[in-house]
ZADO-1210 file (C-alpha; in nm, 4 decimals, padded with zeros to 6 digits):
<atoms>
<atom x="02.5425" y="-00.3683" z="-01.6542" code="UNK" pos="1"/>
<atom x="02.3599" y="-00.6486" z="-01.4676" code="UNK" pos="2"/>
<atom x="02.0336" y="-00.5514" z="-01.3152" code="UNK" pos="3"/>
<atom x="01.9595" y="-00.5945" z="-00.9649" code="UNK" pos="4"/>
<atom x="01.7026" y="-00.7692" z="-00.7572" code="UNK" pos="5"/>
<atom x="01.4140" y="-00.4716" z="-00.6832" code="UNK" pos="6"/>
<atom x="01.3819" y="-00.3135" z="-00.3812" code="UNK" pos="7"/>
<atom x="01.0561" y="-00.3119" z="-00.2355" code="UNK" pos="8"/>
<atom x="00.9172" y="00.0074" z="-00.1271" code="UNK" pos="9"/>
<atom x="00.6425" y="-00.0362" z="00.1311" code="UNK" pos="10"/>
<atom x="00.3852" y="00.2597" z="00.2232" code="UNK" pos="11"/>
<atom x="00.2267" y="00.1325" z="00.5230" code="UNK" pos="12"/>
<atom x="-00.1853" y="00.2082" z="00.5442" code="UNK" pos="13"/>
<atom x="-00.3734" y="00.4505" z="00.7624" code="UNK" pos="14"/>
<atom x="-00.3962" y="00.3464" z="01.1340" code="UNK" pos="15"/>
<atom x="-00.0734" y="00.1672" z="01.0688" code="UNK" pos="16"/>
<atom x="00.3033" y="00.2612" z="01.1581" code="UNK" pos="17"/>
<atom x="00.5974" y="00.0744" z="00.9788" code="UNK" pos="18"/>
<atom x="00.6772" y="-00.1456" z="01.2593" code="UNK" pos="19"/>
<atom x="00.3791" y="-00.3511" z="01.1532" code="UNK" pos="20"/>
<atom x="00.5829" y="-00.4540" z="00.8800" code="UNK" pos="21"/>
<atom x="00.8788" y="-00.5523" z="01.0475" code="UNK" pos="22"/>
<atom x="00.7738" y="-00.9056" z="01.0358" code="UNK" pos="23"/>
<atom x="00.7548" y="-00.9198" z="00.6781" code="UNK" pos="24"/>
<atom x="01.0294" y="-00.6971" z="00.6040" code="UNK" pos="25"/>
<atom x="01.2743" y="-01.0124" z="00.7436" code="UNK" pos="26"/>
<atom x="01.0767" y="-01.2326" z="00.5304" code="UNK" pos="27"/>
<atom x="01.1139" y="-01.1008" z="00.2582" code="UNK" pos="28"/>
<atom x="01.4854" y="-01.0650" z="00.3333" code="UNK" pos="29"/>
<atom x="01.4752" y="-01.3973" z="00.3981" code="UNK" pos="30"/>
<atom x="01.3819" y="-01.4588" z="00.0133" code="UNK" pos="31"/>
<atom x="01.6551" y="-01.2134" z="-00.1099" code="UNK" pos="32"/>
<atom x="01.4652" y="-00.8791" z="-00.1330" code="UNK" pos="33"/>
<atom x="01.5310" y="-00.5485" z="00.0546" code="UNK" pos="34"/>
<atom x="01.2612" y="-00.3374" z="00.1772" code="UNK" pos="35"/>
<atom x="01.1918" y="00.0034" z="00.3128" code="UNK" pos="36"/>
<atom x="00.8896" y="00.1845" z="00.4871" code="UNK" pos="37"/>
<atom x="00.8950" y="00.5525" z="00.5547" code="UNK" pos="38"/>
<atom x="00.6384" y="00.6324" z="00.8195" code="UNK" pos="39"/>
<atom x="00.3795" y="00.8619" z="00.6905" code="UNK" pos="40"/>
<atom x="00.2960" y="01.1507" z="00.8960" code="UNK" pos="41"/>
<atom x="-00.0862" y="01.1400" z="00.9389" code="UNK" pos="42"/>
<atom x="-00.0559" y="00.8449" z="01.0930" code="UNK" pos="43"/>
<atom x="00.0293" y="00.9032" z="01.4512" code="UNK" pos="44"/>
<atom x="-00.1014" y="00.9748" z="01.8249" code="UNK" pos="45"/>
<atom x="-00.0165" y="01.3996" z="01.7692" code="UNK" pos="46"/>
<atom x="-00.3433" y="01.5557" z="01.8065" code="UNK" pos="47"/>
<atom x="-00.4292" y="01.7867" z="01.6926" code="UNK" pos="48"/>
<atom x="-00.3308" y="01.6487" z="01.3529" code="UNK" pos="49"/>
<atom x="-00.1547" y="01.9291" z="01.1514" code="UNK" pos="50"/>
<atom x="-00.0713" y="01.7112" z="00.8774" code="UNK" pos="51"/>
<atom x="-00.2628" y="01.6061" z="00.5462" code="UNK" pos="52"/>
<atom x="-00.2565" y="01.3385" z="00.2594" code="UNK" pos="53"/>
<atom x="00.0260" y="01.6071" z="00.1250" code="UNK" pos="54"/>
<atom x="00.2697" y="01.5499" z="00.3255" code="UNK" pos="55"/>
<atom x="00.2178" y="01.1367" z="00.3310" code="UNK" pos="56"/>
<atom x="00.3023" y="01.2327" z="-00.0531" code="UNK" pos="57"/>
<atom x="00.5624" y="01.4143" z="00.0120" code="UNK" pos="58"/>
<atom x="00.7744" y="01.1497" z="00.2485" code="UNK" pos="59"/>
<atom x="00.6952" y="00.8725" z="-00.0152" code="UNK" pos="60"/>
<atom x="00.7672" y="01.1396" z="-00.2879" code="UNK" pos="61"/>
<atom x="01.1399" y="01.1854" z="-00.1187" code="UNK" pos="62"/>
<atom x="01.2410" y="00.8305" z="-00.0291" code="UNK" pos="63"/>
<atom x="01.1543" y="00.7174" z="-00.4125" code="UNK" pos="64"/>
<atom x="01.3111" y="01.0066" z="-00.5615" code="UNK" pos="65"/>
<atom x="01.6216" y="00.9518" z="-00.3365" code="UNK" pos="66"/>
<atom x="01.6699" y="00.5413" z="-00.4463" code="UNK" pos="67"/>
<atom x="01.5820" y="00.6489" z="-00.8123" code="UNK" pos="68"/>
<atom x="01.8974" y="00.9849" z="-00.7752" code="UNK" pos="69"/>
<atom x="02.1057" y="00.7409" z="-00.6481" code="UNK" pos="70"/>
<atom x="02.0574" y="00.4529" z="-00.9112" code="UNK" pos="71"/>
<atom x="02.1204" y="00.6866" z="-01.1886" code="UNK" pos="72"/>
<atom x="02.4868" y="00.8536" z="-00.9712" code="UNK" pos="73"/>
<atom x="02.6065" y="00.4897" z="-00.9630" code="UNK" pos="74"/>
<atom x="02.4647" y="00.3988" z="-01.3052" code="UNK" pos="75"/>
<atom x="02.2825" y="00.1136" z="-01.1585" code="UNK" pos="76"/>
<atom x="01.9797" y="-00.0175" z="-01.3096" code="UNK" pos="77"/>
<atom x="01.8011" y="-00.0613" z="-00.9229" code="UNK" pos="78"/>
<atom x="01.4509" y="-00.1032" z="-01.0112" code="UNK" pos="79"/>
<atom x="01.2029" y="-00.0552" z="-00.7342" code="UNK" pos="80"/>
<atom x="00.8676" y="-00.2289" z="-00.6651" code="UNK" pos="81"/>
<atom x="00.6137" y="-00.1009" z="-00.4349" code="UNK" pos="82"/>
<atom x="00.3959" y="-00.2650" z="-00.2304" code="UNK" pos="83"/>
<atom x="00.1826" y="-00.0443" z="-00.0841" code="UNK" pos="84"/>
<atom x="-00.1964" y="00.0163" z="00.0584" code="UNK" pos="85"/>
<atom x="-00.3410" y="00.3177" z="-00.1631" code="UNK" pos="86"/>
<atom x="-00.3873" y="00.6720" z="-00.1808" code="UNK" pos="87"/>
<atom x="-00.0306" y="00.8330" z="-00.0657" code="UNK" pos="88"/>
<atom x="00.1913" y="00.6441" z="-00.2822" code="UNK" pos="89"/>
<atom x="-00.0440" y="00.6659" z="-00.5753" code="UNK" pos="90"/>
<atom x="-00.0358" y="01.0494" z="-00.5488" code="UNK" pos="91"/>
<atom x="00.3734" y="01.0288" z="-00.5211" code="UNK" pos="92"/>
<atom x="00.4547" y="00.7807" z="-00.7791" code="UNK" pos="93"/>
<atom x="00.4568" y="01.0324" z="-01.0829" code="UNK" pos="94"/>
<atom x="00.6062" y="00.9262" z="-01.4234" code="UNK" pos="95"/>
<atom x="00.9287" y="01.0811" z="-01.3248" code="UNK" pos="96"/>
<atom x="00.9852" y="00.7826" z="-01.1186" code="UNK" pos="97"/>
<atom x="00.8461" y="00.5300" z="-01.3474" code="UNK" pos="98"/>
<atom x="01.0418" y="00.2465" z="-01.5088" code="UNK" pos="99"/>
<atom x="00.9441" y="00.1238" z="-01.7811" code="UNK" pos="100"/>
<atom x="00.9989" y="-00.2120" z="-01.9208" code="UNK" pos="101"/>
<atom x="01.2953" y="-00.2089" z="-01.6569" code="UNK" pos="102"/>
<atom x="01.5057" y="00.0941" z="-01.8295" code="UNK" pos="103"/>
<atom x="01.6976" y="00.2538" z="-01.5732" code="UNK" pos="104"/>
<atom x="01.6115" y="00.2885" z="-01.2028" code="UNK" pos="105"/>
<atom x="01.2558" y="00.3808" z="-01.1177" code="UNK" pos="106"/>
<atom x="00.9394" y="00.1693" z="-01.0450" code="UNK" pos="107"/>
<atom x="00.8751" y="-00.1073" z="-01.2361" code="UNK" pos="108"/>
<atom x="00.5575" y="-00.2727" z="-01.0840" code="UNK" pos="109"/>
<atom x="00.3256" y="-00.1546" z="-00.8001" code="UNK" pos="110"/>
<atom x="00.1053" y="-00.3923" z="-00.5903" code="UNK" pos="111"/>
<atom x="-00.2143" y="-00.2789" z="-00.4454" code="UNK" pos="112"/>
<atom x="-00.2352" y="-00.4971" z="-00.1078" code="UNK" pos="113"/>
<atom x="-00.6212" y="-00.4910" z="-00.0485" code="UNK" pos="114"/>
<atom x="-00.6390" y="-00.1292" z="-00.0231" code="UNK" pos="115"/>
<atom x="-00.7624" y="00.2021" z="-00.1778" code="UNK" pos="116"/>
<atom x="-00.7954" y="00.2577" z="-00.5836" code="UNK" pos="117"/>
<atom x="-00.9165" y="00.5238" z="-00.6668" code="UNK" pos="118"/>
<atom x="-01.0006" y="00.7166" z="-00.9995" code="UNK" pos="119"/>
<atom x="-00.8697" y="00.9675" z="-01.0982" code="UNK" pos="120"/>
<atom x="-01.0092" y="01.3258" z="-00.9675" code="UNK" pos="121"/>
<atom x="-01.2430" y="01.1255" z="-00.7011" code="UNK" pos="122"/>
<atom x="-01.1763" y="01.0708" z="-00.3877" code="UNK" pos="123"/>
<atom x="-01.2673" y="00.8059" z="-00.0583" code="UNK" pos="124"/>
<atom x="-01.6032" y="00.9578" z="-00.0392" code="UNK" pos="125"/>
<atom x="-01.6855" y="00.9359" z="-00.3810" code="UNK" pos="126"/>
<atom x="-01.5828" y="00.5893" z="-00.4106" code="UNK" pos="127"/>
<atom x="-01.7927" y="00.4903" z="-00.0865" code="UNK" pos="128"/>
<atom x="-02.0796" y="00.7243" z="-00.2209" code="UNK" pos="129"/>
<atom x="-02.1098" y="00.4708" z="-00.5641" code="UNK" pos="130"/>
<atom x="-02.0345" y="00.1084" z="-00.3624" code="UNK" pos="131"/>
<atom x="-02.1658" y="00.2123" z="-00.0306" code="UNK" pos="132"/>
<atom x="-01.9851" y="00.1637" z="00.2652" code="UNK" pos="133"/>
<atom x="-01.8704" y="-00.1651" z="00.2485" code="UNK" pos="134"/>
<atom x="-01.6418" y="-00.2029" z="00.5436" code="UNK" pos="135"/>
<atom x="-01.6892" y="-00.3320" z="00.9592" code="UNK" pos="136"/>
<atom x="-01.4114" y="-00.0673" z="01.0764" code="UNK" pos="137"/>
<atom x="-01.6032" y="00.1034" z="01.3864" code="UNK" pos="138"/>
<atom x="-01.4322" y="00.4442" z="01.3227" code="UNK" pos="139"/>
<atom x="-01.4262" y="00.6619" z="01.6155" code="UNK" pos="140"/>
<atom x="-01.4361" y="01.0352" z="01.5290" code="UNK" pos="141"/>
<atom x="-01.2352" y="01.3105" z="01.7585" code="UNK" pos="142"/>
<atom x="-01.3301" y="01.6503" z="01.8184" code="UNK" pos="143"/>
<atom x="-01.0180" y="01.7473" z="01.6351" code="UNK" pos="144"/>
<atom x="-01.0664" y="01.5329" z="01.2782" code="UNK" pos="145"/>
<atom x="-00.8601" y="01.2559" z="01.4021" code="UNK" pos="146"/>
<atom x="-00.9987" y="00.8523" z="01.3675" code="UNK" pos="147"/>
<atom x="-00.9262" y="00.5729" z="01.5753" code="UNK" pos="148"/>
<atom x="-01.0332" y="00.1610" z="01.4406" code="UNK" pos="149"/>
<atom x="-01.2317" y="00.0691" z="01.7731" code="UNK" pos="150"/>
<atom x="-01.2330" y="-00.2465" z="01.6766" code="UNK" pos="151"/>
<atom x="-00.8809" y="-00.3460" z="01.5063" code="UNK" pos="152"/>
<atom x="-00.8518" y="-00.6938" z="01.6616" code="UNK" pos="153"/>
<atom x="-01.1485" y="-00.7701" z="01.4630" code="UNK" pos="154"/>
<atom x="-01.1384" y="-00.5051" z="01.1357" code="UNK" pos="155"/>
<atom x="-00.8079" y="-00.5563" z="01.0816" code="UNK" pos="156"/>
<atom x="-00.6601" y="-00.8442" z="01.1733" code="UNK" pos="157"/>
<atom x="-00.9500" y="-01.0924" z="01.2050" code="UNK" pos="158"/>
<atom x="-00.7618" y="-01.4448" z="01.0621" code="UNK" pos="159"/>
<atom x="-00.4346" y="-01.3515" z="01.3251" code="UNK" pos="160"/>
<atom x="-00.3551" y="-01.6281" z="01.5373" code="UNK" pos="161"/>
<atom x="-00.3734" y="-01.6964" z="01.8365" code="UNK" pos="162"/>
<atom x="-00.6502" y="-01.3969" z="01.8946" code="UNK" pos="163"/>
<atom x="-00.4421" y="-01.3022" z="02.1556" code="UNK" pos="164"/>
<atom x="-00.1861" y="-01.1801" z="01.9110" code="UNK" pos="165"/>
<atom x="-00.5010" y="-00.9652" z="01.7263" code="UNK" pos="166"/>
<atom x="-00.5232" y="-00.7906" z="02.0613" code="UNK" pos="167"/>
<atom x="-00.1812" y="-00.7095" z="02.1183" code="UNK" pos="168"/>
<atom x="-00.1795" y="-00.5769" z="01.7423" code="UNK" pos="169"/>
<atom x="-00.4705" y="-00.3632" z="01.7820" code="UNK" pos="170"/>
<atom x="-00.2879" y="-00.2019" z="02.0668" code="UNK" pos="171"/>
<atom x="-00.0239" y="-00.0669" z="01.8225" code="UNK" pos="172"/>
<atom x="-00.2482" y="00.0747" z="01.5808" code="UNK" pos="173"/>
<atom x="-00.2671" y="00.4505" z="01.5932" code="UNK" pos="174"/>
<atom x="-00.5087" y="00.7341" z="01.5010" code="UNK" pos="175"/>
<atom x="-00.5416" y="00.8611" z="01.1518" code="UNK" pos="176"/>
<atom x="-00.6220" y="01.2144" z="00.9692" code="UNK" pos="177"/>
<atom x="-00.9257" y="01.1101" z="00.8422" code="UNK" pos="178"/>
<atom x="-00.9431" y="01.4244" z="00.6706" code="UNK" pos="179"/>
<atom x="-00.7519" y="01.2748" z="00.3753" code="UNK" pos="180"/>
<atom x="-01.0602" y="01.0658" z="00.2383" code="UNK" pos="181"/>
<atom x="-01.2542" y="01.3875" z="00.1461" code="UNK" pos="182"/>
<atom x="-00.9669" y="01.4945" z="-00.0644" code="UNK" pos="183"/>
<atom x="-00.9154" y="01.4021" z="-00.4660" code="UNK" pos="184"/>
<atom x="-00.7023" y="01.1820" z="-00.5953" code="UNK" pos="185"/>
<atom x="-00.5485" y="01.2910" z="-00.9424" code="UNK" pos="186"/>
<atom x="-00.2641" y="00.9908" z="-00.9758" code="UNK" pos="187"/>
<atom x="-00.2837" y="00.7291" z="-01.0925" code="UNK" pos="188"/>
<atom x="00.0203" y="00.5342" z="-01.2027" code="UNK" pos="189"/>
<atom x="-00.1573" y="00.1803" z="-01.2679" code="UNK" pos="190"/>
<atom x="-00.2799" y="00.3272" z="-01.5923" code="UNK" pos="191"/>
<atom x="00.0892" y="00.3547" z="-01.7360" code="UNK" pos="192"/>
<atom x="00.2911" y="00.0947" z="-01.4744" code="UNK" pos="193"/>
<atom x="00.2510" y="-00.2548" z="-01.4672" code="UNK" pos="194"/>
<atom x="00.0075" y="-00.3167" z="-01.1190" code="UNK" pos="195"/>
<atom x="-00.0832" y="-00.5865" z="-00.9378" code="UNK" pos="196"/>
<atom x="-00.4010" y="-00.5349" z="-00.6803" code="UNK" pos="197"/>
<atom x="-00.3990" y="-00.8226" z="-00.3942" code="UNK" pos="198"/>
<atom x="-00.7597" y="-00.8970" z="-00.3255" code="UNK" pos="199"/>
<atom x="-00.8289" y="-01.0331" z="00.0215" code="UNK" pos="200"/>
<atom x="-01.1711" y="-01.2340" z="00.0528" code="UNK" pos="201"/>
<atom x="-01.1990" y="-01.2279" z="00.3989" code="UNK" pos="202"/>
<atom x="-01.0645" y="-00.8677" z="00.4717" code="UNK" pos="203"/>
<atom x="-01.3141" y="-00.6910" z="00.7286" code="UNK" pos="204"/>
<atom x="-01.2053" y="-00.3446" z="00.6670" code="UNK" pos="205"/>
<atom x="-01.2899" y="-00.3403" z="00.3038" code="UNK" pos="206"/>
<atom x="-01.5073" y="-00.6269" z="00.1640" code="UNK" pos="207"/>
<atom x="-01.4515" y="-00.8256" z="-00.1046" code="UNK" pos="208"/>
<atom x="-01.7026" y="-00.6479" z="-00.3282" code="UNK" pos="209"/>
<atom x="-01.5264" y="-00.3195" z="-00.2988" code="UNK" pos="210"/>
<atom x="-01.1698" y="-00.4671" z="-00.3553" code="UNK" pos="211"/>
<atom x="-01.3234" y="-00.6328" z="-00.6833" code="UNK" pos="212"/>
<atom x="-01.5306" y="-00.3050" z="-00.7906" code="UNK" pos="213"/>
<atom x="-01.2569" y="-00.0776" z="-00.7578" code="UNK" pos="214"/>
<atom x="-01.0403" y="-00.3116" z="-00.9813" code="UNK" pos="215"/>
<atom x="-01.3313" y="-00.3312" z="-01.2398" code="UNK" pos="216"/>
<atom x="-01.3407" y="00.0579" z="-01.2545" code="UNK" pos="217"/>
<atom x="-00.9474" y="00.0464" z="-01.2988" code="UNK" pos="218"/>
<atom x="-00.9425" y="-00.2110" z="-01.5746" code="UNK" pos="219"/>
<atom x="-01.1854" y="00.0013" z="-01.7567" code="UNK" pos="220"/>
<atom x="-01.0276" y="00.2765" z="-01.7015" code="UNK" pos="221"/>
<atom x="-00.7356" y="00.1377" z="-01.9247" code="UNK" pos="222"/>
<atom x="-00.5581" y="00.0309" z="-01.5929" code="UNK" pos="223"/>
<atom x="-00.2724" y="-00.1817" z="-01.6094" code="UNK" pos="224"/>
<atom x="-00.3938" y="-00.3672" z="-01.3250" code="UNK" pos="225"/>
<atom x="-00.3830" y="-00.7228" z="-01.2660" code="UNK" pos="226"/>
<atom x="-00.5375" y="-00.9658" z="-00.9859" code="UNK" pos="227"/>
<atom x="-00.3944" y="-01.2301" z="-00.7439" code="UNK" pos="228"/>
<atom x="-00.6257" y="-01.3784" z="-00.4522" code="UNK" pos="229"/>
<atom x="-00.5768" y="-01.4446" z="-00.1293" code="UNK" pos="230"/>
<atom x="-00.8238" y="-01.6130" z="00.1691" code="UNK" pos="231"/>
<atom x="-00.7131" y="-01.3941" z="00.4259" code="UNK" pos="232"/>
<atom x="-00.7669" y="-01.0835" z="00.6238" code="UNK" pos="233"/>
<atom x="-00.7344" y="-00.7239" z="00.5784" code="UNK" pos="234"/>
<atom x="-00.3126" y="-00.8088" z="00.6766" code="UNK" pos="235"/>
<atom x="-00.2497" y="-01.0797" z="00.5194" code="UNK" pos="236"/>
<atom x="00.1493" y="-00.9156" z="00.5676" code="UNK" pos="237"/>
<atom x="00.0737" y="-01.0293" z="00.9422" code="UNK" pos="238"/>
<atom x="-00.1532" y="-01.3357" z="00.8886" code="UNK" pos="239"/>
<atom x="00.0098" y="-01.5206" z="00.6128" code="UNK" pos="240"/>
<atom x="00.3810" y="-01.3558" z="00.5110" code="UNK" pos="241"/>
<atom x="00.4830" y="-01.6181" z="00.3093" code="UNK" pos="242"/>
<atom x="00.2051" y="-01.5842" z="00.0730" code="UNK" pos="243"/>
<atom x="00.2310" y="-01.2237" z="00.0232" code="UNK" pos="244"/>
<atom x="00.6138" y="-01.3010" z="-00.0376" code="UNK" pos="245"/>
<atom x="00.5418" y="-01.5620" z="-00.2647" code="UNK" pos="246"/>
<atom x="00.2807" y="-01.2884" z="-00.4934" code="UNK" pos="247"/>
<atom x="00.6132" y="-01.0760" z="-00.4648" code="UNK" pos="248"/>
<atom x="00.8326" y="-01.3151" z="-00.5957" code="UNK" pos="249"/>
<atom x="00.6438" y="-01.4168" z="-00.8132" code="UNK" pos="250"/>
<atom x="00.6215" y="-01.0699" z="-00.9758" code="UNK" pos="251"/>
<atom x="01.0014" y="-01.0067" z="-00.9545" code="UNK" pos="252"/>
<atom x="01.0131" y="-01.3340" z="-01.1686" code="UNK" pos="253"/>
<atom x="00.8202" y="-01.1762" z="-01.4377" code="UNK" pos="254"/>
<atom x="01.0212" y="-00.8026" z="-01.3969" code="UNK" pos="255"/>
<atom x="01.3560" y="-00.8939" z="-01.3269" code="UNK" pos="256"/>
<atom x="01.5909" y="-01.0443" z="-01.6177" code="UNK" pos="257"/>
<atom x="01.8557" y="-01.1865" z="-01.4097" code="UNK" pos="258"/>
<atom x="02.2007" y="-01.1193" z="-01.2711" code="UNK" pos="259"/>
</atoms>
């Protein structure tokens, strides 16, 4: 049985719908690899928001389970990578969906793109309460729990050009459950699965220091967790594609053994 290329399973970041990715989603087809991105329910304009960070789990939880069920029906060694910003997808990748040197269908490596890592039985708060709050998002609270970025063009997508473009991207960004940071996070699949964490230098909405802290605590941890660089922004996925398709590449090099 030949294995097959991964499949790239994208969990987009708060703020953020999956059409943000659809730019790198044809890259990366481009370079051979298919991709998906469920949208994740607390992101979104529905207010009041009657979701929380279980049911972002619980879509991720589904659409992994699904390509895994459906690798193992067709006896199919489809390995899955996921590329994803944080919290969610850490809480829905359990062992039951790992893959382990490649055996089977099942993730074999997940990348951390400048985003969220968090110990285990801590939470956002926690995190921000030991580093301080290392971040230029201007967060705008709603009576109702609900967050808006005020200032995306600049927090998120601050080395997009033509700026012009940063506006028009900021217009698509969405409000978020912010409730979700207060709550724990108890997974953590980077201690057991291969993991890659993407730190951005430049990134606005969390600095450096806190990328580079947060992957300290993980290695020590006993995290699986390795580092590649990049001098961009907080979506580099956006602001440099190729790059971030080149880190996944360059991954799939190490994880896949060939038709």
């Amino acid at each position: 049985m030949s294995p097959t290329k991964p499949t790239i399973l994208i969990v987009h970041g708060g703020y953020f719908l999956p059409s943000a990715w659809t730019l790198f989603i044809s890259t990366l087809k481009t370079a051979g690899l298919d991709a998906l991105c469920p949208r994740l329910p607390t992101c979104g304009d529905i207010r009041p928001s009657t979701v929380t960070l279980a049911d972002d789990v619980k879509v991720v939880q589904d659409v992994a389970t699904e390509f895994v069920q459906a690798g193992k029906q067709h006896q199919a060694n489809r390995p899955l990578l996921s590329l994803y910003g944080g919290i969610p997808a850490s809480e829905a990748i359990i062992p039951a969906l790992y893959s382990l040197n490649g055996a089977g269908p099942g993730v074999i490596h997940l990348i951390y793109l400048t985003c969220w890592l968090i110990p285990k039985s801590q939470s956002v708060q926690a995190v921000l309460g030991k580093y301080g709050f290392l971040s230029h998002v201007d967060v705008g609270m709603n009576d109702d729990g609900t967050a808006v970025a005020k200032n995306a063009s600049d927090a998120f997508y601050n080395d997009v050009l033509p700026r012009s473009r940063a506006e028009e991207l900021a217009k698509d960004n969405v409000t978020h459950n912010i409730m979700v940071v207060g709550e724990n996070v108890e997974g953590v699949p980077w201690i057991d699965v291969e993991s890659t964490y993407v730190v951005c230098e430049k990134d606005e909405a969390l600095l450096v220091h806190l990328q580079r802290s947060m992957v300290k605590d993980a290695q020590e941890a006993g995290g699986k967790v390795h580092v590649q660089t990049l001098e961009s922004g907080h979506c580099p996925f956006l602001s440099q594609p190729d790059e971030v398709v080149k880190i996944v590449e360059l991954i799939v090099a190490k994880v896949w053994t060939g038709d």
